[in-house]
N, C-alpha and C positions, 0 to 999 in steps of 0.2 A: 454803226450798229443797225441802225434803221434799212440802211443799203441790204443786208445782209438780209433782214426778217422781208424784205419785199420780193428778195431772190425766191427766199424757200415760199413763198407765200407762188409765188410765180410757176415755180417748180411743182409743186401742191397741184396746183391745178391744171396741167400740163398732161396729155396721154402718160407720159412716162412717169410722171410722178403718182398718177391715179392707178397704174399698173403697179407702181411699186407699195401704195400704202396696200390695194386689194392683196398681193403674195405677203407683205406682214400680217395682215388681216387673217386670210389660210394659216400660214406659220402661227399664230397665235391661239389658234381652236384646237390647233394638232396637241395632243396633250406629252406627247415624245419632244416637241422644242419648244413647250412651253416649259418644262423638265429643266433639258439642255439652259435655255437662257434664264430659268432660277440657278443653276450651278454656277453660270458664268456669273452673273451680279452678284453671286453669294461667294465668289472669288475676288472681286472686284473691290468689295465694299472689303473683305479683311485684309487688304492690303495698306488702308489707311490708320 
């Protein structure tokens, strides 16, 4: 497990990972997928 948290940790810091948290970051202010990804976890969760 440890292996795994040093990976994303590695990735995290990484150009391409700093590119990817900054477009979550955008995607998350936009209030149109912040929407979207309430619908989706709110499909998610009543599945259990």
């Amino acid at each position: 497990m440890a292996g795994l948290l040093n990976r994303i940790k590695q990735f995290a810091r990484s150009p391409q990972g700093r590119r990817a948290a900054e477009q979550a970051r955008r995607a998350a202010a936009d209030p149109r997928k912040r929407a979207q990804a309430q619908r989706l976890l709110g499909r998610l969760r009543g599945r259990r």
